[in-house]
C-alpha positions in Angstrom: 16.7 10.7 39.5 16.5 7.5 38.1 13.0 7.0 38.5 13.4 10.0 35.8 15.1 8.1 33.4 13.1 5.0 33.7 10.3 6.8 32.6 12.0 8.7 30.0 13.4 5.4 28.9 10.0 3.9 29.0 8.5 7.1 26.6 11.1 6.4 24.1 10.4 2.6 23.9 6.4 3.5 23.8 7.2 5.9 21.0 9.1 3.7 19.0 6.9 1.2 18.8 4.8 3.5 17.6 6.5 4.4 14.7 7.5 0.5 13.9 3.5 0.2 13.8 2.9 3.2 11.8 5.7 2.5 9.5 3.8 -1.4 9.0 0.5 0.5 8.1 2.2 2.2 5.8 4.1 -1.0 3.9 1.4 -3.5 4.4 -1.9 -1.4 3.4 -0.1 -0.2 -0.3 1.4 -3.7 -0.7 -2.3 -5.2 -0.2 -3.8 -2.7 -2.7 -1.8 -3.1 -5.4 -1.9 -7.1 -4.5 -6.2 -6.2 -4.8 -5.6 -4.2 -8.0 -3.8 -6.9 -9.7 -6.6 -9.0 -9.2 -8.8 -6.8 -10.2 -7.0 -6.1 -13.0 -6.4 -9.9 -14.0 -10.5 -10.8 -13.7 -11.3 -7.5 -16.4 -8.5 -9.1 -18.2 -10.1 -12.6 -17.8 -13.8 -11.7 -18.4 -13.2 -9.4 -21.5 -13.4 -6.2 -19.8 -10.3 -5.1 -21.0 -8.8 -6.1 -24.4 -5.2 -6.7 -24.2 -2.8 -6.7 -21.0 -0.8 -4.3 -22.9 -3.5 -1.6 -22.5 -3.4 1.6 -19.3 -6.9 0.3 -18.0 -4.5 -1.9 -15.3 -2.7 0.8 -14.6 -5.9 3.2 -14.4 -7.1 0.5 -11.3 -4.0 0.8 -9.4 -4.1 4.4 -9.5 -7.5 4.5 -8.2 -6.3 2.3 -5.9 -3.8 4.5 -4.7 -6.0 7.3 -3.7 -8.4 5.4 -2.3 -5.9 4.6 -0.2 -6.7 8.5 1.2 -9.9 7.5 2.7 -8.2 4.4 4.2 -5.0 6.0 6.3 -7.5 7.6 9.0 -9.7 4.5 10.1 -6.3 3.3 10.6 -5.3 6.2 12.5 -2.2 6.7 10.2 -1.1 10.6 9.5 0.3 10.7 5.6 2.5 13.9 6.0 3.9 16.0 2.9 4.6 14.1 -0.7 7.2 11.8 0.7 4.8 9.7 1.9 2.8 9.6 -1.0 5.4 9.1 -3.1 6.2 6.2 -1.3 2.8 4.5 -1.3 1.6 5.1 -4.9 5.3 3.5 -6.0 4.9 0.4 -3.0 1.2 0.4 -4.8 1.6 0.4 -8.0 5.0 -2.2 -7.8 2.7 -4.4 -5.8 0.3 -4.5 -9.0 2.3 -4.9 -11.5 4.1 -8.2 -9.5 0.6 -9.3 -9.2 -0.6 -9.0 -12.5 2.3 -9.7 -14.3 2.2 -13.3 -12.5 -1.4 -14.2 -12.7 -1.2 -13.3 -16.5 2.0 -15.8 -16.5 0.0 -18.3 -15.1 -3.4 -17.9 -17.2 -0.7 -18.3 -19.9 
């Protein structure tokens, strides 16, 4: 009997950590995209590519960011179920690049 709940109390700690892990993937990888985008983003800026900051080319990278971030979730053996998910990393993604942006443009100004 209570080498029953051991286990069972084991399985539950093994599948939480789990989901802390997944749940990391899921806030660290969009938060490092849009930090990538807004880089990206600030060296067009920088090099001419794109005209004024005011313009949707910025915004253009961070949503390609956003689903390349498709091809990324299964080399880290993430699942992105239903539009919840989604929703969550395009806004974490493009927040992230925005922040980015926005401050490197402060600072080249």
């Amino acid at each position: 009997m209570e080498n029953e709940k051991k286990e069972r109390d084991k399985d539950k700690k093994e599948k939480e950590k789990a989901e802390y892990e997944e749940g990391l993937k899921k806030t660290l990888t969009p938060f490092l995209f849009g930090i990538l985008a807004g880089i990206i983003s600030y060296a067009l800026y920088t090099y001419g590519f794109i005209a004024n900051p005011t313009s949707e080319d910025g915004l253009l990278i961070a949503i390609l960011m956003v689903l390349m971030q498709k091809f990324v979730y299964p080399y880290l053996h993430t699942s992105i179920k239903g539009a919840k998910d989604w929703i969550y990393i395009s806004f974490m993604t493009v927040f992230c690049w925005f922040i980015s942006f926005s401050l490197l443009l402060n600072i080249h100004i």
